[in-house]
C-alpha positions in Angstrom: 17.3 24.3 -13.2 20.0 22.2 -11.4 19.5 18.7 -10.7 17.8 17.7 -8.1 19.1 14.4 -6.1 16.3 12.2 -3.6 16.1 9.0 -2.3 12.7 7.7 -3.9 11.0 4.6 -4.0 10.3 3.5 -7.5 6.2 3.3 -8.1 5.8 2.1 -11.9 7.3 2.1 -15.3 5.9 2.7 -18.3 7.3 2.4 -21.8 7.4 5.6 -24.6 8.6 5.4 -27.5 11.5 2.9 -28.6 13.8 3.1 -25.5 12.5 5.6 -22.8 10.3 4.8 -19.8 7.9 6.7 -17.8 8.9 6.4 -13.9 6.5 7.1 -11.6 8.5 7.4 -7.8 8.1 8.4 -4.4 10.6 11.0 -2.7 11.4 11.3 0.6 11.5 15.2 0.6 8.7 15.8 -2.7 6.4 13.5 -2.6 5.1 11.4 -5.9 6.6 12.3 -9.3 6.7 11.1 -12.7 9.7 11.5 -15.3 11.1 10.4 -18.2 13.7 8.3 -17.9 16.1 8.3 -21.8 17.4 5.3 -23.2 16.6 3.2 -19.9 15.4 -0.2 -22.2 18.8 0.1 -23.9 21.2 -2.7 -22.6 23.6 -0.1 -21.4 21.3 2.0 -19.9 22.7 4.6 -16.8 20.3 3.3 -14.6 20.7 -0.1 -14.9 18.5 -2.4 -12.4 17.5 1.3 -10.2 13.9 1.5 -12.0 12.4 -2.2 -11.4 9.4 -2.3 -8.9 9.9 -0.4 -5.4 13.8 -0.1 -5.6 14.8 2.1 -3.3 17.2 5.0 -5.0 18.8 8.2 -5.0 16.8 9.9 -8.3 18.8 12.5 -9.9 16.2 14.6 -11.6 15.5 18.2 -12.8 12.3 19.7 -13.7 11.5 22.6 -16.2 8.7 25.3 -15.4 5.5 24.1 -16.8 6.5 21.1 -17.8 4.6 18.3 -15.5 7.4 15.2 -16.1 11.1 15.6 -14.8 13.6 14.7 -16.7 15.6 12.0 -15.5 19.5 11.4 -15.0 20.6 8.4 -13.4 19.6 6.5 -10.2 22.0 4.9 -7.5 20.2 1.6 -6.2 20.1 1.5 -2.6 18.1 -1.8 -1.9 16.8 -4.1 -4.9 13.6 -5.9 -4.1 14.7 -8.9 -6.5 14.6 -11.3 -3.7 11.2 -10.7 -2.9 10.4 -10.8 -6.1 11.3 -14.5 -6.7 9.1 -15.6 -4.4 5.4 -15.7 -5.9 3.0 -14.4 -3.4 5.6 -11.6 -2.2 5.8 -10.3 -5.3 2.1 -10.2 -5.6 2.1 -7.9 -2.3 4.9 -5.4 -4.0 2.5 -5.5 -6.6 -0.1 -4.1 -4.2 1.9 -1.8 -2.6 3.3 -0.3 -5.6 -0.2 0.0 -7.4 -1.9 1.8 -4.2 0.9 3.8 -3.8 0.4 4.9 -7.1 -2.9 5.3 -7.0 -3.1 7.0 -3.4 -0.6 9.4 -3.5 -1.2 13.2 -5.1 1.2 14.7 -7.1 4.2 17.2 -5.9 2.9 16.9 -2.2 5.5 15.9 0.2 4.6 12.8 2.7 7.5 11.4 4.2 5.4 9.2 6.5 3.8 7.1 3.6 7.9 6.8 2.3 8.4 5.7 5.8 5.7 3.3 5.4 6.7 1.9 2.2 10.3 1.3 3.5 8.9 -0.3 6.9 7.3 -3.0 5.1 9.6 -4.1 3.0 12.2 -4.1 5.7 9.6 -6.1 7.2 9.9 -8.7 4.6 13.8 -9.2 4.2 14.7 -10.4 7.6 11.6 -12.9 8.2 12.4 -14.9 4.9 9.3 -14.2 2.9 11.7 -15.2 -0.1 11.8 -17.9 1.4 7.6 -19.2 1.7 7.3 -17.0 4.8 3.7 -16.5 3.8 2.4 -15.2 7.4 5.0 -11.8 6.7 3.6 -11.0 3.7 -0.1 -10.9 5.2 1.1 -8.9 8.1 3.1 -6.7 6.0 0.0 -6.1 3.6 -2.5 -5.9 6.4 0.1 -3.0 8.2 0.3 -1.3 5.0 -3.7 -1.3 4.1 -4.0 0.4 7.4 -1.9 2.9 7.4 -2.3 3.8 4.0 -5.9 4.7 4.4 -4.8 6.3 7.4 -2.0 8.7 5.8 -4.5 9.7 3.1 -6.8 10.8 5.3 -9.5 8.2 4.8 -9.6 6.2 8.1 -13.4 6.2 9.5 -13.6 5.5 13.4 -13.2 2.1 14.1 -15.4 2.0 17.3 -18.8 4.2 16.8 -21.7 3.4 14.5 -21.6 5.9 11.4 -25.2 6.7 11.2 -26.4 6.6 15.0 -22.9 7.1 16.8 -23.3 4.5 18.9 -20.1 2.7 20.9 -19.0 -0.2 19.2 -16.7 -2.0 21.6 -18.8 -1.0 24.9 -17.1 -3.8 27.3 -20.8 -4.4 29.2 -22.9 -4.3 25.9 -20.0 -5.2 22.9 -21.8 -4.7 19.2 -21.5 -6.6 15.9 -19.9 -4.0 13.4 -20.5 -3.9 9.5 -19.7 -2.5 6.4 -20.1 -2.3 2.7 -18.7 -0.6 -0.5 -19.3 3.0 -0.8 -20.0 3.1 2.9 -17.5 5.6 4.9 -17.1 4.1 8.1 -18.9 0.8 10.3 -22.4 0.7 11.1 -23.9 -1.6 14.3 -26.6 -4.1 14.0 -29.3 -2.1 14.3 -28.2 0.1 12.0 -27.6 -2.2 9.1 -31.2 -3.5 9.0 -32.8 -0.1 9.0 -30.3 0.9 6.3 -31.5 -2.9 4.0 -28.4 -4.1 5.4 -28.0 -5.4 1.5 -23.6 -6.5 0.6 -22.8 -6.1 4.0 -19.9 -7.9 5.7 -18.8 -8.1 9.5 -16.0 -6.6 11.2 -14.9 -8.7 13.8 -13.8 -7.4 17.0 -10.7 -9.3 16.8 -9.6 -7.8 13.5 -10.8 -4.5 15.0 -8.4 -4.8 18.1 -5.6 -6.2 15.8 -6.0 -2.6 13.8 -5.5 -1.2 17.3 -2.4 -2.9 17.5 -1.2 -2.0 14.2 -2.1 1.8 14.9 0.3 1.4 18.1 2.9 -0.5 16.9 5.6 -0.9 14.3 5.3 -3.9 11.9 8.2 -5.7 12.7 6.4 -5.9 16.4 3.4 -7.3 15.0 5.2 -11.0 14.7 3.5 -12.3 18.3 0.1 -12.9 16.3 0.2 -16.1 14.0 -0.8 -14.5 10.5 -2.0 -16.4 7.9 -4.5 -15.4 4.7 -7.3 -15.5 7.4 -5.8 -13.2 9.6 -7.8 -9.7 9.7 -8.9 -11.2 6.3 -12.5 -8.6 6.8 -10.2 -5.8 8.1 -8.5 -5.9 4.4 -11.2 -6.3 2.4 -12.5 -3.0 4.3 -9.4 -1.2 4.2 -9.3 -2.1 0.2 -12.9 -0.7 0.0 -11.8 2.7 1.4 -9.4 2.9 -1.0 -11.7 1.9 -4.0 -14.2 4.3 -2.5 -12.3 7.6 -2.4 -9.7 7.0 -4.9 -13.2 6.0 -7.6 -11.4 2.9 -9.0 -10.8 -0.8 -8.6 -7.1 -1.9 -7.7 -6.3 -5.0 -10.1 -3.6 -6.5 -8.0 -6.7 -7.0 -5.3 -8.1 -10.0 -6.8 -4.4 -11.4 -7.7 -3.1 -11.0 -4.1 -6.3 -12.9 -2.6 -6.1 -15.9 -4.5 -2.6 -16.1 -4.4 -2.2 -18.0 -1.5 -4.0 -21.1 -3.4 -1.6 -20.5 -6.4 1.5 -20.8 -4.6 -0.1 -23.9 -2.8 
């Protein structure tokens, strides 16, 4: 089969044997794929710098019938993350997005909108200086990317109606508190959670409701008007992160490490 050349987003590496690495990456045109990439620990290895965490690349790759990993050639680096990656808590976030990525995506299905996503964000992050202790970029880049993640897999409840009774959320004449908690697809209202035991609950807040509205609307980079810190849509996250847990039947490890990283970096 000939090779094969697409600009990918590399996911995660993984080491096999003495000297090759398992690449999992996301294509443009074929969605997520994992390949072996030869000789890429040795010191002269063809690709070079092109497999760290989220490059962005052109993958030359071909594939054999029945055989589930591609077979590597060489990568051309488009954009290195390696500033981000210097600066603690940003590198945290590429973390994130490279784990749920990874752990979101199917194999061999094409979604161009979730590369889109993956290349908005950390465009997002260059210009405003998160290198740099621009910690408010990185919440609003991982906030934007929570969002729309769940929402590209196909996971996103309604943010405005009560799952069990269907009742309007964000009536403007009678406005209702909105909860939810793990293993729960979607908000429930006030009443709802106390004839449910109402047990791990946590709020919603309408603000963090209308700041997904915003997110749905607009690109990231036109999210900067709102001051964001850690706190900033702080419930919305840990929802969005429970979606993910939820469907995908796992916990993401970087989760935990991303939360408290704010204090670390302090």
């Amino acid at each position: 089969m000939a090779t094969r050349v697409s600009e990918a987003i590399v996911l995660r590496t993984y080491p096999l044997k003495e000297a090759d690495l398992v690449v999992s990456f996301l294509t443009r045109d074929q969605g997520k794929l994992r390949g072996v990439a030869k000789r890429a620990r040795k010191p002269k290895s063809v690709f070079g710098s092109g497999l760290e965490r989220l490059s962005h690349v052109r993958m030359a790759y071909f594939q054999r019938e029945s055989h589930e990993l591609v077979n590597l050639d060489s990568c051309e680096l488009i954009r290195s993350q390696f500033k981000l990656a210097s600066d603690y808590q940003a590198s945290i976030a590429l973390d994130f997005f490279a784990e749920a990525s990874d752990v979101l995506l199917p194999s061999g299905e094409a979604n161009e909108r979730f590369f889109r996503l993956l290349v908005a964000v950390l465009e997002s992050l260059q210009p405003a200086g998160a290198g740099n202790g621009d910690v408010g970029s990185v919440w609003r880049a991982v906030t934007y990317f929570s969002l729309w993640a769940v929402r590209l897999s196909g996971w996103l409840p309604e943010l405005h109606v009560c799952l069990n009774c269907g009742s309007v959320l964000d009536d403007p004449e009678t406005p209702t508190r909105a909860f939810f908690s793990r293993g729960q697809f979607g908000l429930t209202c006030g009443d709802c959670r106390r004839s449910l035991g109402g047990g791990n609950s946590w709020e919603l807040s309408r603000e963090s409701r209308e700041i997904a509205g915003q997110i749905l609307r607009q690109p990231v980079a036109q999210l900067g008007q709102t001051e964001w810190s850690q706190a900033t849509a702080a419930d919305l996250r840990r929802f969005l992160v429970q979606q993910m847990e939820s469907h995908a039947e796992r916990r993401l490890i970087t989760v935990p490490v991303l939360e408290s990283s704010s204090e670390s970096s302090d």
